[in-house]
N, C-alpha and C positions, 0 to 999 in steps of 0.2 A: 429671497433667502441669501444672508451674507455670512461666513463664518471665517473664524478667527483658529487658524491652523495650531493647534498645542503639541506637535511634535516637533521633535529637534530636541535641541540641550533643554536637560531638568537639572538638578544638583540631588544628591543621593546621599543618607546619611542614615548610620543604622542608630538605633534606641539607645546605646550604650554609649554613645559618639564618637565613638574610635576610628569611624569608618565615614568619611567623607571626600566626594567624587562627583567629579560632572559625568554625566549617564545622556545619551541621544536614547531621546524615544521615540519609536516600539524601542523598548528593551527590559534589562531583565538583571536581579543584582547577582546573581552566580556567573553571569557571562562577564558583570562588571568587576568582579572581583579575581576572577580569572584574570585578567587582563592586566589588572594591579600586582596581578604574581600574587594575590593571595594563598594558592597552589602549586606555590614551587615554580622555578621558571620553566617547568616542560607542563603545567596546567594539569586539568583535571583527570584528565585522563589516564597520567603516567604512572606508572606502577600501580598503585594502593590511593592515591591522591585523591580518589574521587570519597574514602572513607572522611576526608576534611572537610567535605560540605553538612553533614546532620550539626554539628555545632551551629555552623553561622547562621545555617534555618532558624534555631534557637532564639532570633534576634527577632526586634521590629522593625522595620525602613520606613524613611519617609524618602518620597521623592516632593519637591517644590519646585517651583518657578512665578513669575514673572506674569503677564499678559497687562493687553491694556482693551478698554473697553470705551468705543467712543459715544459719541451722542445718537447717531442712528441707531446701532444696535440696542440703546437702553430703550429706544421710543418703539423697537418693535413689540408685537405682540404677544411674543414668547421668544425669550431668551436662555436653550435648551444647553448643558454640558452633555457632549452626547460622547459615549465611552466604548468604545468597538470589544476590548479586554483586559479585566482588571484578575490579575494573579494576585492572590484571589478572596482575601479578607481585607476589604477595604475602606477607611473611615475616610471623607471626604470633605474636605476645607476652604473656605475659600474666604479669604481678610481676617481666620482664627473662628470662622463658625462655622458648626457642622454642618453641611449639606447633604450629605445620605451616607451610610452600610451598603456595602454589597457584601455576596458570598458564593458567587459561583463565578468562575473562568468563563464558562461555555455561553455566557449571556451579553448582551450588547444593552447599553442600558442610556437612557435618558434622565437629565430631571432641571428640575425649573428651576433659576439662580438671577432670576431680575432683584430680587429681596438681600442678594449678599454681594452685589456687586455695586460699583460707582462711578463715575466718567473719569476714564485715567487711569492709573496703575492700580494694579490688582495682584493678589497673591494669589497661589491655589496650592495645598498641599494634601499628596494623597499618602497617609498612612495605614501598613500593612502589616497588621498582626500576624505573630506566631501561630505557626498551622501546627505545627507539632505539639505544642499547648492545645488546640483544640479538639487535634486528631485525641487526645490523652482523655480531654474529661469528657466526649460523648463516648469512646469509646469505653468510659467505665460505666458513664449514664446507662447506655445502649446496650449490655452484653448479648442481647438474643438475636443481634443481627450480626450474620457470620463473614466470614470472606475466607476465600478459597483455599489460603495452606496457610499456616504458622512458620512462618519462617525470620525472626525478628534480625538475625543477619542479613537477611536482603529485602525484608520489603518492612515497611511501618505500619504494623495495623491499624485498623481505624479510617483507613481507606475512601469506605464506603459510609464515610459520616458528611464528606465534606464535595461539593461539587467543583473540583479541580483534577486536573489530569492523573489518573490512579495511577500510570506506570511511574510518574515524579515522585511516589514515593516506594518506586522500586518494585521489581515484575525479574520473570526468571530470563530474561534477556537483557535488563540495566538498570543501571545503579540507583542510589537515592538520590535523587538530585531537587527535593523541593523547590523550584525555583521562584522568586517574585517578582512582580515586578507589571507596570503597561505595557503589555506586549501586543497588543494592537492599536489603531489609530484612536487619537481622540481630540476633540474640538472643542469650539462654542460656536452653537448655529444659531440666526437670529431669524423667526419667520416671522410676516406681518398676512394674515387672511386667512392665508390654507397652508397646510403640511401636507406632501405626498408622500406617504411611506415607502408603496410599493404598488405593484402594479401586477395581478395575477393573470395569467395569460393561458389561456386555453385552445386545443389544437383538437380541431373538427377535418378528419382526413377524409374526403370523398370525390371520386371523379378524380380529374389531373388537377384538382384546386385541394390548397387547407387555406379553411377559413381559422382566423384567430379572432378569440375574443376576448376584451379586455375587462376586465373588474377592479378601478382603483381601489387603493385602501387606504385612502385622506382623512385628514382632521379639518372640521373647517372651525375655525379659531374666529374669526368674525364677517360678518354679512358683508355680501356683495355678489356679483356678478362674475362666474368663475366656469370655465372649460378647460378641455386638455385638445392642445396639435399636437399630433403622434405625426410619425415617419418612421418608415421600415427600408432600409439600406439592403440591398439582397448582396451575395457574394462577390460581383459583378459591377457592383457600386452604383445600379441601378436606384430608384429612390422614388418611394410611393409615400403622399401625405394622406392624412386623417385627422380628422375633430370630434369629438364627441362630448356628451356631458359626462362630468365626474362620479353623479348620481346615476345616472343609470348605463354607464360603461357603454363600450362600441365595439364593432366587430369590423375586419380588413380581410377581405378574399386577396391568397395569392396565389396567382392564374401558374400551371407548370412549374411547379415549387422544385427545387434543387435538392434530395433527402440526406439527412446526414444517415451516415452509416458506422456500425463499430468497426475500428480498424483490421480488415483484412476481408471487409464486406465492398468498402466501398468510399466517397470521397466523404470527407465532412464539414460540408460547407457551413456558415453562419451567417444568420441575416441577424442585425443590428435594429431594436427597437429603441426608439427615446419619443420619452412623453414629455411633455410643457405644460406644467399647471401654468394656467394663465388669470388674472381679476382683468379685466377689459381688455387690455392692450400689452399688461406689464408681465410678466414672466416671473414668478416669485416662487416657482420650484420644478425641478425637473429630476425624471431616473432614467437611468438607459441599462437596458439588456442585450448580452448577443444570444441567440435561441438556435439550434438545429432545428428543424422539419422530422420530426418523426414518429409514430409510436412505440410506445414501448411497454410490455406486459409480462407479466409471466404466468406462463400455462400449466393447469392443475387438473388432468385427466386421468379417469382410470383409466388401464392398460391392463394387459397380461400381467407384466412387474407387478401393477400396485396402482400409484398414482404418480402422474408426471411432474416436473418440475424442471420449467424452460423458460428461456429467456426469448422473447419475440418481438423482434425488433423490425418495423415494416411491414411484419406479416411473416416475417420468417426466423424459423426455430434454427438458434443460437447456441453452438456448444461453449461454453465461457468456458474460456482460458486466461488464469491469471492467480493473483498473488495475495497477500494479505499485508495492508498499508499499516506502519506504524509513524507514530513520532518520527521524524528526521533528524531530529538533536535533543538532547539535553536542556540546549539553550535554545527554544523555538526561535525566537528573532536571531540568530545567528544567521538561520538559511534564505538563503536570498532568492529571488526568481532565477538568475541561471544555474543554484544549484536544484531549486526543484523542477525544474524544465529539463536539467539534463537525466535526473532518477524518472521522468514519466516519459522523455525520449526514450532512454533507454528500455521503460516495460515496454513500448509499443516497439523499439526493433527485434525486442526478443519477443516477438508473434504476440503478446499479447493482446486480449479483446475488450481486458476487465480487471479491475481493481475492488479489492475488498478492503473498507477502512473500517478496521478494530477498535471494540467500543471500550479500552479500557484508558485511551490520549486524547486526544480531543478533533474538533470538528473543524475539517481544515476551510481554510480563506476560500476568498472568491478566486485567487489564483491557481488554486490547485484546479478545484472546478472548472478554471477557463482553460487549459492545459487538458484535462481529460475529455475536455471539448474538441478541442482541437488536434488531439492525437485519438480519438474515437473510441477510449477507454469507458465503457460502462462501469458505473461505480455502486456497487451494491454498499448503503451508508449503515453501518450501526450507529444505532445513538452511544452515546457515554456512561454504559452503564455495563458492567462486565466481572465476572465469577464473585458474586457476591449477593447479600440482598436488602434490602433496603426498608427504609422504615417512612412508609409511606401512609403509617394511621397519623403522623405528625402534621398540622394542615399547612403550617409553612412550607414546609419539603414538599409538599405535595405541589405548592402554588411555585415554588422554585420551579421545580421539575418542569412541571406542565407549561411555564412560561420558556425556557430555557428550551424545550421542544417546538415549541411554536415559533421563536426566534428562530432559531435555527433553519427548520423548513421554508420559512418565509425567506430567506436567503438565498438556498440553493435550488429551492425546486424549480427554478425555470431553466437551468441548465442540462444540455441537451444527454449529457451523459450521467444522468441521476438515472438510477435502472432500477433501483432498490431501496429502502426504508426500512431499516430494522429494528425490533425496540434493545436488544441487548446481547453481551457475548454469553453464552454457556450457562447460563443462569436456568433456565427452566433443566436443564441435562443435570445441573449440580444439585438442583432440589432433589430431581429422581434416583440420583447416581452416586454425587459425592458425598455421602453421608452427612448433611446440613440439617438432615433431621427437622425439616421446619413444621412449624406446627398450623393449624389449620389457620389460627389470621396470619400465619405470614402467607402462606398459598393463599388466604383471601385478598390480602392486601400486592401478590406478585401478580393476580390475576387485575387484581382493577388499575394496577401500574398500566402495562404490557398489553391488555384484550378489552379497556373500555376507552382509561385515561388518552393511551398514544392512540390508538386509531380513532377514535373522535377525532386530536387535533387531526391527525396527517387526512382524514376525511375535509377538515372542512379549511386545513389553509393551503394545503398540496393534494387538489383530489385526485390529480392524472398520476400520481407515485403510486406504486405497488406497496403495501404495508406485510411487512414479514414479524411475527412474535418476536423472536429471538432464532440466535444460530448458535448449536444446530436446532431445527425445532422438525416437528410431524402438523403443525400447523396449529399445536396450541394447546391448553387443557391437561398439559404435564401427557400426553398420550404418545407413550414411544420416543421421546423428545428426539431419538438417534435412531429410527427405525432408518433402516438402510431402502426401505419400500417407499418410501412416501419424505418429501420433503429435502431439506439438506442437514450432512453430518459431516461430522469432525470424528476423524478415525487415527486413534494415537498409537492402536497394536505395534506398527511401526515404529521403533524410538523407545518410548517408554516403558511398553513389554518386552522389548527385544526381538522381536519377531523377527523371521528372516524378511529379505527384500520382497521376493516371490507370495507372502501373505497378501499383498497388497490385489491380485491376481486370481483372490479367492470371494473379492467381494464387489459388488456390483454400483452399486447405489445408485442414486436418482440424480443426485446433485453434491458435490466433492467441495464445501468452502472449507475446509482447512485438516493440512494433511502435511507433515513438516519433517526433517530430521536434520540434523547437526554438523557443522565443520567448522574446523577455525578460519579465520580471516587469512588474507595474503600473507605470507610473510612479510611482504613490506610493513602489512600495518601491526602484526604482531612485534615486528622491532619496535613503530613506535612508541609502544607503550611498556618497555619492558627493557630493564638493563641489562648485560649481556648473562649473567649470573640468576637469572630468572628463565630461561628459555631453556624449561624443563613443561612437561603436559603439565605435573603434579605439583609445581614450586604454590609460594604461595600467590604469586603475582597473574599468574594462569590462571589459576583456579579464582582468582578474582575478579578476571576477566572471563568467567564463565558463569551465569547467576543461573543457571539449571542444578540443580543440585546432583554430583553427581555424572553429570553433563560428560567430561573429558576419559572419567574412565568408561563412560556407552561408547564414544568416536573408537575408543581402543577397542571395546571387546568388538563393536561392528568389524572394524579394522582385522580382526583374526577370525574373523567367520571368513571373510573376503579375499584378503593380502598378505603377504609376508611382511614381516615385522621390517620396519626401515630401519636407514643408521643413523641420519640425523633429523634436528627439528624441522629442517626445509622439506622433506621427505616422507613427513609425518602431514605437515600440511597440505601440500598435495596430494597427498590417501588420503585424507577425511575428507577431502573436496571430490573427489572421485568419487567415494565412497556414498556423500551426499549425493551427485548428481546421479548414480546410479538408484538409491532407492528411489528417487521421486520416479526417475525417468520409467521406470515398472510401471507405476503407478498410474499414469499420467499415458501411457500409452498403452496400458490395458482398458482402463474406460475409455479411451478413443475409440478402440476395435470395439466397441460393445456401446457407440453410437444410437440414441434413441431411449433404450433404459438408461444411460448416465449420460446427463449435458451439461456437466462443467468440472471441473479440474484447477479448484484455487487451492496453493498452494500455501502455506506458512512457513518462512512470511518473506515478500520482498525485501526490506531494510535492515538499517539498523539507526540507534539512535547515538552509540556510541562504539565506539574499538571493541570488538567481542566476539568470541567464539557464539555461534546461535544460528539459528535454521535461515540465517535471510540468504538469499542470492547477490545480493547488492552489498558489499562490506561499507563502513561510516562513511569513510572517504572514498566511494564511488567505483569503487574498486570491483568488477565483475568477477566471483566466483564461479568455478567450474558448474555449476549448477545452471547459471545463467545462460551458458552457451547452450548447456545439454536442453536446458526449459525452450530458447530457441529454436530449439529441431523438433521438439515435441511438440509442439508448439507450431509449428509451419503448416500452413490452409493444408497443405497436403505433406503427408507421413507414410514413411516406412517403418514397417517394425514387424517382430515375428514372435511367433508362441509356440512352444516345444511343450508336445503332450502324447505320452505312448509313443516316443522314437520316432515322431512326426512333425517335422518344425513346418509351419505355416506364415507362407510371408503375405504381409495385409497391406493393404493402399488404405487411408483415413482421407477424406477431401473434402475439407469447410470452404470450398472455396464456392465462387457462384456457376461455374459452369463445367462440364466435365473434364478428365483426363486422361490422357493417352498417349503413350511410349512403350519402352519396351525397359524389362525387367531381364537382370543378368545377377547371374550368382554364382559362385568360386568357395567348395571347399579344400581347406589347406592342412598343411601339416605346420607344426612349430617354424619350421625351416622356410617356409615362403613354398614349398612343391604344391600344387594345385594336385589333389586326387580327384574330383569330382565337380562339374560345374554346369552351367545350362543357363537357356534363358527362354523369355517368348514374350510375343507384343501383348498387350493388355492396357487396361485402365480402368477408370475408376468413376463412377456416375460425382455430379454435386450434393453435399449434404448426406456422403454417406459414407461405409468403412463394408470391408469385405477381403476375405483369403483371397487371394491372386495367383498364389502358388504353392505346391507341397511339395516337401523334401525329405525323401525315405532317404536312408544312409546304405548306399551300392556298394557291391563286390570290394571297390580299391577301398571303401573306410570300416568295412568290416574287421578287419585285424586288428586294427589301429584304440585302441582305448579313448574316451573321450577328452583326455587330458592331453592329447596331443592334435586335436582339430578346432578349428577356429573356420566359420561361416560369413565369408564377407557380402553383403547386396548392397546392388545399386538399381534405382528406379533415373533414368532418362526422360525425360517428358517432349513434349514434340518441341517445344521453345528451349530444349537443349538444357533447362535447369536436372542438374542431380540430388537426386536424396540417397544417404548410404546409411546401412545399418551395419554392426558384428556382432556375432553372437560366441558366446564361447558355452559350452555345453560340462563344464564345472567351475568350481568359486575360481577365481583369477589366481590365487596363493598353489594349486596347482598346476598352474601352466609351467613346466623349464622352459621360460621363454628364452630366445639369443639374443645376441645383441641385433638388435635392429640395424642397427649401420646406417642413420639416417642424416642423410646430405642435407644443405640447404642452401640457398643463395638469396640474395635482397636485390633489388631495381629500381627504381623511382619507379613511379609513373602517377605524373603530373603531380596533385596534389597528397597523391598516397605511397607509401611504397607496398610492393610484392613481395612477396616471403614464396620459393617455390621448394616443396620439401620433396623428399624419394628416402625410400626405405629397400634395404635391401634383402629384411626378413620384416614379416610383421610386425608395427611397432601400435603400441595398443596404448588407447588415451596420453597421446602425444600434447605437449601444453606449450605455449608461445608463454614470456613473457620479458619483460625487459626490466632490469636492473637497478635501472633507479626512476626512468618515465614509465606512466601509466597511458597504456593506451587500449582502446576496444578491436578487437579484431575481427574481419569476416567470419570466423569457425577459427576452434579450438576444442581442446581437451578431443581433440577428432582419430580414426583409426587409419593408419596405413596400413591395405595388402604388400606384398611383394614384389617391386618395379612398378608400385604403382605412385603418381606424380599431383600432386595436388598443391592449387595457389592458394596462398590466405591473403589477403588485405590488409591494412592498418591507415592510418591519417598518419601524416607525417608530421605535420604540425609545425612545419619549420624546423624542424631538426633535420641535422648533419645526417647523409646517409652514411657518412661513415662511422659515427659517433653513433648509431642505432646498432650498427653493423657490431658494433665493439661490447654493446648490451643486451644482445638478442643471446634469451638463454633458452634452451629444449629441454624437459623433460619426459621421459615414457616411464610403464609401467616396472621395464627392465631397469630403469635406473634407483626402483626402490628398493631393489634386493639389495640382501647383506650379501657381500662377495668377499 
């Protein structure tokens, strides 16, 4: 097999001809026209500027180029254009004849071009229809297939006509940004005998060995004499050969296997397959895999509760902790590997175990996959099909679809952190719930999508995946779709109804995939996209950076259940983030305590795809909101935390970790002032794999007097390797505490490649915040509590910056400094 590389420069020119540009492919024409300043020279982002992209959707593009095609490649046996992602209505050219239609993003496509091509220079031009035109006449074709809200300021209807990324034409967290364009790799491959597509690999765990076994899935193109040598590389760079025939696949024992584990289980090592189709001697196609060693299921038992719903990884039940994956950009080929490596670094520092990828963007590379490999993130996968529904009596779309799933799977399923399979987001919840009103063929036609269609394929080309209907689902049949008993739900009471925080605390569930609430971005990244004359919550430039409808005046009203009113915008930002990391952090550590009936805690959502107020933890530009730290503690194999019920607070140890623990627990209650009235402690610990009260706290003779608005409950757990975990509790909303001034010192130090931050308070200072000024940096702990004389280090990278120049941008924030004074 020989192929002929087609990325790099194309030339870009839209249908009208106005717009002509050399484009490197992967890429995409909104990222190209950004670039051109087509958007102002602060680009799409800034102000209102992203409302300029629905016009140039409006357009067609061609991209073209160049290749040359020599004589070996015409003599092969097949000479394939193989197209990894075409965005996403595309006419295909090649010397001025057509070569094929596509119409789905999420597909990788093949087709045969010996007949349009010639020895020597070659043209190939791929032309991209208006999605907006198309979105328009199915959607009037179509009316009886609905989608989730009406909102024609933020999102395009018609959605749910076209197989390209739903949130591209606008979702209640980001803009309209149809983008087009090759955004994944593409070629001309030439094979002469056999094609190996792929290679399905099966894992038989028994004894200290897992046997794997192999199942090619080849094309044999013409007769001959044909095997495959395999070799498996272990962690170690050890190396085991193998041969087998292609027809009836082989199988390789590895003696004492190395297991991968989810991060904060254990290491996750990766052994390296590659297979060598060979015709006698010659090598004329080969694939390579890296795989973990592991099983992976999830467990569906009755209980007292109801029915279970766990993750089992090696044999052991898994409470997943983690987040809900969106888009990264607007402009998908904008994000590179070290910016996606450093968004799934960072889930895995901040304790996560797990990632949820939302089925309404699209199905990410093999980079992401290898990265959640290697950071030991299990990834629970929705397909691409989300709050909408679909018109699947059509047999095209059917044959789309069900090809477009099978691709897909055939892709990712040998990667060691695939945990899950989902057929869609909210859809079975929205037939029952949202008033969609569908009528009996669409419930026939959602059921043979979702409970015949999908798990067929995911049966028979990914069988080792767990197949899940939809989230949240009860396991199928429109039955409870959010029963809190059985299965996983999405619980919005929080946010949307206004509930208080403490709701969160009244319900149990079995399995938590998406539970969300709101805050604006950094200030920093609030400047970037807003001129000084806009930095109002309600201008119009906010509010267009907020596509929840709505949105900015919940952060306020949350804000005045909770805080006092701040005095400026900076002030405001740091209460909604507080604010944020406070609901989840209820949440999130009340199903911890209640370990066994509820294992898992995914949150909405980790990211973002563009500058915007919205529930993610991670702002566009990488930027960790106070949530992120808070989601780290919660987050931590082992948890403090406590529950005040009938003038009885109870403090609990959580411990996912693999073997027990034990120290001693200390705890100090205070007055406003820093005076300690009441305090105690005593040794204790905690078994693996489990959660329990550790200790009770009645309120004694010295806090009797005292009203709750002036006590504050600080705990720390010690562990015997000297790590601490602290909690505070305050025993009404925070807007009445008269807090004081905290009085809090600080000083910086190098050391070696980081500096030290050591802080001291000399009254309590409550959600205390690091940040610096104009660099971005991650810190050990933040938005953290000081008692009274009590002394706590934080960490940072230093990065090469001047300790004195850090020194001169380290700003503090507390809770004290949001008051109006």
């Amino acid at each position: 097999m020989t192929t002929i590389d087609l990325n790099g420069p194309w030339q870009l020119e839209s249908g009208d001809g106005k717009d002509r540009f050399q484009i490197a492919v992967p890429g995409s024409v909104f990222h190209e026209l950004e670039k051109a300043g087509r958007f102002g020279e602060e680009g799409i982002f800034y102000r209102e500027n992203n409302r300029l992209c629905l016009p140039e959707a409006e357009k067609i593009y061609r991209f073209s180029r160049t290749f040359t095609i020599g004589h070996d490649e015409l003599a092969a046996d097949e000479l394939l254009l193989e197209c990894d992602g075409l965005d996403t209505l595309a006419t295909i050219r090649i010397n001025g004849d057509e070569v094929a239609r596509t119409k789905n993003m999420h597909r990788r496509y093949r087709f045969e071009i010996s007949d349009f091509v010639c020895e020597g220079e070659n043209r190939i031009e791929i032309e991209f229809a208006n999605s907006l035109e198309y979105l328009r006449r199915e959607h009037e074709r179509r009316k009886l297939w609905h989608v989730s809200w009406e909102e024609p300021d933020y999102q395009v209807q018609g959605f749910n006509m076209i197989r390209k990324s739903h949130c591209s034409y606008g979702w209640d967290w980001g803009p309209i940004v149809p983008d087009v364009g090759i955004w994944r790799d593409i070629r001309i491959a030439a094979y002469s005998g056999a094609r190996l597509d792929s290679v399905l690999i099966r894992q038989n765990h028994e004894g200290d060995g897992v046997e794997l076994s192999f199942e090619p899935e080849w094309e044999l193109i013409s007769e001959g004499e044909y095997r495959i040598e395999g070799s498996v590389t272990a962690p170690d760079g050890r190396e085991q050969s193998f041969e087998f025939d292609p027809e009836s696949g082989g199988t390789l024992t590895i003696d004492h296997p190395e297991l991968w584990w989810p991060n904060g289980l254990g290491e996750q090592p990766l052994y390296t397959l590659q297979f060598r189709l060979l015709r006698e001697k010659e090598e004329i196609d080969r694939k390579e895999f890296r795989i973990g060693l592991r099983t992976v299921s999830v467990k569906r038992e009755q209980d007292q509760w109801g029915e279970s719903f766990t993750f089992v990884v090696n044999g052991v039940e898994v409470f997943a902790r983690g987040a809900d994956y969106i888009p990264e950009d607007v402009a998908l080929t904008r994000v590179d590997r070290e910016m996606r490596e450093k968004l799934i670094r960072d889930s895995a520092r901040a304790n996560f175990n797990s990632l949820r990828v939302w089925g309404g963007g699209v199905y990410p590379g093999a980079e992401f996959f290898d990265l959640c490999d290697e950071y030991g993130l299990l990834v629970w996968q929705d397909m691409m099909f989300a709050c909408a529904t679909y018109d699947v009596r059509n047999p095209e779309f059917e044959a789309e679809i069900c090809a477009e799933v099978e691709d897909n799977l055939q892709r990712i399923r040998h990667h060691a952190s695939l945990g899950l399979v989902c057929g869609n987001n909210e859809m079975e919840w929205g037939y029952e719930v949202w008033g969609f009103n569908p009528s009996r063929e669409q419930r026939t036609e959602y059921l043979k999508q979702y409970q015949f269609l999908f798990p067929a394929i995911a049966e028979r080309v990914a069988p080792e995946s767990f197949y899940w209907p939809a989230s949240p689902s009860s396991g199928g049949d429109f039955d409870y779709p959010n029963d809190p008993d059985r299965g996983d739900c999405h619980f919005w009471e929080v946010w949307h109804e206004l509930k208080p925080f403490n709701e969160y605390e009244k319900h149990y569930f079995r399995f938590m995939s998406e539970f969300g609430f709101e805050s604006f971005p950094s200030i920093k990244t609030v400047k970037s996209y807003t001129a000084a004359e806009d930095r109002n919550p309600f201008s119009p430039v906010m509010e267009d950076h907020q596509r929840h409808i709505g949105g900015n005046g919940k952060i306020l009203a949350y804000l005045s259940a909770y805080f006092r009113y701040p005095e400026t915008l900076e002030q405001l930002v740091y209460l909604s983030q507080v604010s944020q990391a406070e609901a989840l952090r209820h949440g999130i550590e009340h199903w911890r305590r209640h370990r066994g009936r509820c294992m898992g805690a995914v949150y909405w959502q980790l990211n973002d795809n563009w500058p915007v107020a919205s529930w993610s933890s991670i702002d566009y530009y990488g930027r960790w909101k106070a949530l992120h730290y808070a989601a780290a503690r919660s987050f931590d194999n082992l948890l403090l935390s406590s529950a005040h019920v009938d003038g009885r607070t109870g403090l609990h140890l959580s411990n996912e970790g693999t073997s027990a623990s034990r120290g001693r627990l200390e705890w100090s209650l205070s007055d406003l002032e820093g005076a300690v009235l009441e305090e105690g402690g005593l040794n204790c610990g905690i078994d693996a794999f489990s959660s329990s009260e550790v200790a009770s706290i009645e309120l004694g003779a010295r806090a009797e007097g005292r009203t709750a608005r002036t006590l504050l409950l600080f705990a720390r757990y010690v562990d015997a390797d000297g790590r601490e975990r602290r909690m505070m509790r305050s025993y009404v909303p925070y807007k009445s505490l008269d807090l004081k001034e905290p009085g809090v010192e600080w000083q910086m130090e190098e050391q070696g490649a980081e500096v030290e931050i050591t802080l001291r308070a000399a009254r309590p200072a409550l959600f205390v915040w690091l940040d610096f000024e104009s660099v971005d940096r991650v810190f050990s702990d933040n938005l953290i509590h000081l008692a009274a004389g009590e002394e706590r280090r934080i960490r940072c990278d230093r990065q090469g910056a001047d300790l004195a120049a850090l020194k001169g941008e380290l700003k503090l924030t507390s809770l004290y400094d949001s008051y109006l004074k």
